[in-house]
C-alpha positions in Angstrom: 0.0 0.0 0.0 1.8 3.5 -1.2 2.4 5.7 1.1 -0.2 8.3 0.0 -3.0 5.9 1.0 -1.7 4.8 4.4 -1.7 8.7 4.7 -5.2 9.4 3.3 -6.6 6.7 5.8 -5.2 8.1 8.6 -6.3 11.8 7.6 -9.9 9.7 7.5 -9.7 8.2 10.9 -8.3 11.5 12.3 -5.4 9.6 14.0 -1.6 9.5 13.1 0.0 6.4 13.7 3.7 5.9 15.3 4.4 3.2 13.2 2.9 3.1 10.0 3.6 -0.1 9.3 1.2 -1.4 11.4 -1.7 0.4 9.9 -0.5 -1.2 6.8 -0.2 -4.6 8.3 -3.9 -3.9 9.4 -5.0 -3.0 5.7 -3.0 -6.1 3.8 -5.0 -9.2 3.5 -3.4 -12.4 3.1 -4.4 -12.5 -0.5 -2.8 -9.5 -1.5 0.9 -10.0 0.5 4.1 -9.6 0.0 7.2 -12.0 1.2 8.3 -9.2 3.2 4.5 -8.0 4.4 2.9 -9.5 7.4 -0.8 -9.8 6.8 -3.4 -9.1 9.3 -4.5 -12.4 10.6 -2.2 -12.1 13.5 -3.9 -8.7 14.7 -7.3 -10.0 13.1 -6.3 -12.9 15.7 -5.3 -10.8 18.6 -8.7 -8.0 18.1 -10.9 -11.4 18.4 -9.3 -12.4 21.8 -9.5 -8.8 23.2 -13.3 -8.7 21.9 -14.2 -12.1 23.1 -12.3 -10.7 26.5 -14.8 -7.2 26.5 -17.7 -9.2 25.8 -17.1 -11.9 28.5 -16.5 -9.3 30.9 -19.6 -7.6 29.9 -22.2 -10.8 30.2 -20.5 -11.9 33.4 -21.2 -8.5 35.1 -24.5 -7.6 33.6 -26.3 -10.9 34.0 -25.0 -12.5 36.9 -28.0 -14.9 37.2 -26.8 -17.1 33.8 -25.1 -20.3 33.4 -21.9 -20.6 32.3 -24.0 -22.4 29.2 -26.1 -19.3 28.8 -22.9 -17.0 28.7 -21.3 -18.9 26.0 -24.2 -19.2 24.0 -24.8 -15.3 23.7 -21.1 -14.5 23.4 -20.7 -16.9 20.9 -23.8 -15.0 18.7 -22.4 -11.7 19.8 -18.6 -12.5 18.7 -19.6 -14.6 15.2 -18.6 -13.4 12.0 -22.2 -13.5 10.8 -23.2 -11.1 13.4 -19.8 -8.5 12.9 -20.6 -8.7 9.2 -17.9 -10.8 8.1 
C-alpha cells in the first residue's frame, strides 16, 4: 500500500500512527501480501481475543443470574462473523 494511502486513511480516521507499518499490516489481506509484508491475521487474531475478553467481561457483570452455558451461547452470537458482518 503506497504511502499516499496509508496517509489518506489516517487523515480519514483522524489519527496518526507511530508506526505506519502497522496500519499497513492492518489494511493487507493475506491475498494481497508480499514476502516481506505481514498480513493481518495475526492482529485479526489478537482483536478477536480482546473482543471475546470485552464481551465476557460484559455478560459476566450484567447478568449474573446465567449459566456458564447461557454466557457462551450469547457471546458466541455476539462475537460470530455473521453477526460483525464478516
Amino acid at each position: 500500500m503506497p504511502s499516499e494511502s496509508l496517509a489518506r486513511c489516517q487523515e480519514a480516521l483522524g489519527y496518526r500512527f507511530d508506526d505506519d507499518s502497522l496500519l499497513r499490516e492492518a489494511l493487507t489481506h493475506s491475498s494481497s501480501k508480499g514476502p516481506d509484508q505481514p498480513s493481518n491475521e495475526r492482529l485479526e487474531f489478537l482483536g478477536d481475543a480482546i473482543l471475546g475478553a470485552v464481551v465476557s467481561d460484559y455478560l459476566f457483570r450484567e447478568f449474573p443470574d446465567y449459566t456458564e452455558g447461557q454466557l457462551t451461547k450469547i457471546k458466541s452470537v455476539v462475537v460470530s462473523s455473521r453477526t460483525l458482518g464478516g
